[in-house]
C-alpha positions in Angstrom: 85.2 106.8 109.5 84.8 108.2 113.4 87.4 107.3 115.1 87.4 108.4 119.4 90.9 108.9 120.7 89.9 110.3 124.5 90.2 113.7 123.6 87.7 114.3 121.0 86.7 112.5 117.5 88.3 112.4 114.5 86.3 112.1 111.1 87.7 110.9 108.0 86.3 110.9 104.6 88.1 109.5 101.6 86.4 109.1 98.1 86.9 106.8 95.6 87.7 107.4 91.8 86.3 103.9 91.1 84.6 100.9 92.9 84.0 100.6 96.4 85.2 99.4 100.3 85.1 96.3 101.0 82.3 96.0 103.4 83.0 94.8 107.1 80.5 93.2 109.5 80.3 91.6 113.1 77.4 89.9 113.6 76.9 90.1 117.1 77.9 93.9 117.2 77.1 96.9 116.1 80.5 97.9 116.5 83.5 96.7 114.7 87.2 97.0 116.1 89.9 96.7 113.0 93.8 96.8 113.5 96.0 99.5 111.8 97.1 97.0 108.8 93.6 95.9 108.3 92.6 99.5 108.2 95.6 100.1 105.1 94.3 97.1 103.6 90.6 98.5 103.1 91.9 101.7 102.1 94.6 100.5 99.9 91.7 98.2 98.1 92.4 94.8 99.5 90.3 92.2 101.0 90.6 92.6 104.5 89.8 88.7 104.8 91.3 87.1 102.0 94.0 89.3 101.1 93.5 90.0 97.1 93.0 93.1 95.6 89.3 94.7 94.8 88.5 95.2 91.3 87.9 98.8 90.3 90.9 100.2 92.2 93.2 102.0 90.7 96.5 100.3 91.3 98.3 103.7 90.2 97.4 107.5 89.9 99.4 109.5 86.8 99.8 113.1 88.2 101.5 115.1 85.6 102.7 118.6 86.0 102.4 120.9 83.5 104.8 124.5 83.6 103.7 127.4 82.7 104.7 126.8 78.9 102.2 123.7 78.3 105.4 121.4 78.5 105.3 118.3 81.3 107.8 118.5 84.2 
């Protein structure tokens, strides 16, 4: 994603364990102009238009910390 805030661009990159981003088009652009909670929605996995969840997201992510000693904190 490039986003332009009047001083300079920002890029972001974020990459998926599983599936994919939904998709969004305008037809009679080539740009396309989202709000902030449509932008969480595609990057939480939702359907930006119909509101349901994607299949192949992850709807949780285990991380497990392990000491020193092999044992799980």
């Amino acid at each position: 994603m490039l986003l332009w805030d009047a001083n300079g661009f920002w890029l972001f990159y974020k990459r998926l364990e599983r599936g994919t981003f939904e998709r969004l088009r305008n037809p009679s652009s080539t740009q396309l102009e989202i709000t902030r909670g449509e932008l969480s929605m595609l990057l939480d996995g939702f359907q930006v238009v119909k509101g349901n969840k994607r299949e192949h997201f992850a709807d949780e992510v285990d991380i497990v910390r392990v000491t020193k000693h092999g044992q799980q904190c």
